[in-house]
N, C-alpha and C positions, 0 to 999 in steps of 0.2 A: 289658866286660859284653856278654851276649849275649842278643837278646829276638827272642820268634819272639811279630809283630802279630797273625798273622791263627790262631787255635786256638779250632774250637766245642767247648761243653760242652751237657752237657744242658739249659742255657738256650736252645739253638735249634738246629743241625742234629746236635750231636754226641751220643756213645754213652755217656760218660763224663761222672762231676760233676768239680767243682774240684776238689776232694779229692783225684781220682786223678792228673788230669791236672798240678796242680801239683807233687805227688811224683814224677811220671813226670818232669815240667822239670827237678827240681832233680837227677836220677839222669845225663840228659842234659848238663847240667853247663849249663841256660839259666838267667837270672838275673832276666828279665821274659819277662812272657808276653798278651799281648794276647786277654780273652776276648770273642769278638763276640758279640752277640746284635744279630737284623734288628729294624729300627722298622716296628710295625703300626699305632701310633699310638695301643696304651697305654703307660699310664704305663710309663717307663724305670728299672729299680731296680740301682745299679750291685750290681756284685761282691763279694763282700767280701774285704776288707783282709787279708792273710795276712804273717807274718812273713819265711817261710823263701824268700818270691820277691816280687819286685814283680809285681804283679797289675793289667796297663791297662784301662780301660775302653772297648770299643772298639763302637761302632755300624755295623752295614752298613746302607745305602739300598739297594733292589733297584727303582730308577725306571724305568717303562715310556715314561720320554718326556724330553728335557731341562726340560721344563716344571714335572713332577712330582721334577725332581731338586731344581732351584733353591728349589720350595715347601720338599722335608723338611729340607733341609739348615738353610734359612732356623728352621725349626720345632727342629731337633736340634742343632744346632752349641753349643747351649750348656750344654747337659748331659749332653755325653760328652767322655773325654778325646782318643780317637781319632776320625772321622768318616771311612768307608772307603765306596765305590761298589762294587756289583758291575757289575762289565764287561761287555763283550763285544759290546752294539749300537754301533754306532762314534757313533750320533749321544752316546748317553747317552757315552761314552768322551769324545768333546769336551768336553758339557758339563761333565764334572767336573775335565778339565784345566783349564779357561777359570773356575772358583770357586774364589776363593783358600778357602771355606769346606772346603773338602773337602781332606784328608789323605792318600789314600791311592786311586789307580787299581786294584782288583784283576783280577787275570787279562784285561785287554784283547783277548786274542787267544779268547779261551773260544769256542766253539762254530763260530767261524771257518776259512777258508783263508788268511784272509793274519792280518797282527802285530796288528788293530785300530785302530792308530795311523800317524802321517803325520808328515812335519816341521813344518806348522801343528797337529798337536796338542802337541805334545813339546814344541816352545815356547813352548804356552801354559800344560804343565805345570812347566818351567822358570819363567816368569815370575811364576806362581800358587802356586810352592812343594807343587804338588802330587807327589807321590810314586808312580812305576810299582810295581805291584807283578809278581815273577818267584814265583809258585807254584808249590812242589814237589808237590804235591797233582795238579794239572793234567796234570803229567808221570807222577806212579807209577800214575792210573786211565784213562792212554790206553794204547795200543796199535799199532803198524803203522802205515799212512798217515798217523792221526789225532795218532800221536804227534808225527810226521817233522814234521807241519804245524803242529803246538804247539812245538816246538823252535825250528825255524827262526822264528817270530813271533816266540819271545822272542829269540833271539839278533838279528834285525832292530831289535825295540826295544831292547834297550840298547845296540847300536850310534847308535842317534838319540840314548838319551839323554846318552848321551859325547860326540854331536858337538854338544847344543844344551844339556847340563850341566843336564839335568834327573834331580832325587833317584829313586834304584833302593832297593826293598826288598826283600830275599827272606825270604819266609815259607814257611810249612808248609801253611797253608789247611787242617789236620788234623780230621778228624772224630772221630777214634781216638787216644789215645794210643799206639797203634799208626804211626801215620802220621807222627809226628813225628820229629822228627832234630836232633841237638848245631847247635850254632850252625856252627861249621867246616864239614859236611858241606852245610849250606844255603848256603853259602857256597862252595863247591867245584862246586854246582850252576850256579850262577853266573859263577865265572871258567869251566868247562869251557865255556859259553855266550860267550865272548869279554871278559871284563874284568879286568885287572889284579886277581892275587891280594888285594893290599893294599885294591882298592877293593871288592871281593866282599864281604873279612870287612868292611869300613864298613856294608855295606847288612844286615847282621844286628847291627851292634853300635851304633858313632856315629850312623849315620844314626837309625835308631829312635827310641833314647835319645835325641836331639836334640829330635825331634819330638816326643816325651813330656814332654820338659821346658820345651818353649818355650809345648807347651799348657795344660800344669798350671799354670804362671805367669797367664797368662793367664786361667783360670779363676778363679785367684784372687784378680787382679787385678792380679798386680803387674808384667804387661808390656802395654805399646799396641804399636800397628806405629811401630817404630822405637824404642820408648823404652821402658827395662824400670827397677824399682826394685831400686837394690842396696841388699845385707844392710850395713850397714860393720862391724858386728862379725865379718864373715865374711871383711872385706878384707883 
């Protein structure tokens, strides 16, 4: 299965509704699809439920400080089933490695010269189960220098995270149903960035789906850290 996390709708930065964009995934041959909307701090109303794709519910924080990351997260963590940071000031990029509450690092290197991250972050996104994100997005609206220097970041980070075995995602970040891409192709972005084929397609398929599922349990209560309730009719 193949899920691209990070895809706005015209619930917050993008051009397109559900509607299109889930037609668009399933022509694409993706199988979930991760719709974000940012937290302003009204009320959250998820997505709805669609048959012909799994549909995640995904939050981005856009915190101006690690102060204000730990407050929203604290505030949102339990009513989404994704919880994603937008990147790119390296203090907020710690903090969100260093909160097991948070899911998903995006674009770390955003606006930067160097990757955003370090070997004391990556460890601590290792340790916290937090998840790098490698946005295709980042790459197809740069250009020349800006690109060279969004490349090389990411290629520097997932070099850290194979050396300190912290979770790689690659998404789309799309704003467009335009902008979006088959699960393999997100995944070709990524090994061409330095990672074993086999592990590239993980960060659009297992990986995800992992973290989808280990959340959804949890929301519904039927996992704590360390201890999850099994089905036995499923055994």
């Amino acid at each position: 299965m193949f899920y691209d996390l990070h895809v706005h709708t015209v619930l917050s930065i993008g051009e397109n509704a559900l509607d299109e964009i889930s037609g668009f995934a399933r022509t694409l041959g993706l199988d979930g699809l991760g719709i974000v909307r940012y937290y302003t701090g009204a009320r959250l109303e998820q997505p709805p439920r669609r048959d012909d794709i799994d549909v995640v519910d995904v939050v981005m924080l856009k915190p101006s400080s690690p102060e204000e990351l730990n407050t929203l997260a604290e505030k949102v963590r339990a009513k989404t089933e994704i919880l994603m940071v937008h990147g790119g000031n390296y203090d907020v990029n710690r903090a969100a490695c260093e909160n097991p509450l948070i899911d998903v690092l995006c674009h770390p290197e955003l606006g930067r010269g160097d990757s955003g991250l370090d070997h004391i972050v990556v460890k601590a996104a290792a340790d916290n189960q937090v998840a790098v994100e490698i946005n295709f997005r980042e790459v197809l609206d740069s250009y020349k220098r800006q690109r060279v220097h969004i490349l090389s970041g990411m290629r520097k980070n997932i070099k850290l995270c194979e050396k300190y075995g912290a979770k790689i995602v690659t998404a789309s970040g799309a704003i467009s149903k335009w902008n979006m891409r088959p699960g393999r192709d997100l995944a070709a972005i990524t090994h061409l960035l330095g990672l074993e084929l086999g592990k590239a397609i993980d960060t659009v398929s297992t990986v995800p789906e992992d973290i989808v599922k280990t959340n959804r349990e949890k929301l519904a209560g039927k996992r704590w850290e360390g201890v999850s309730i099994v089905d036995e009719q499923n055994e």
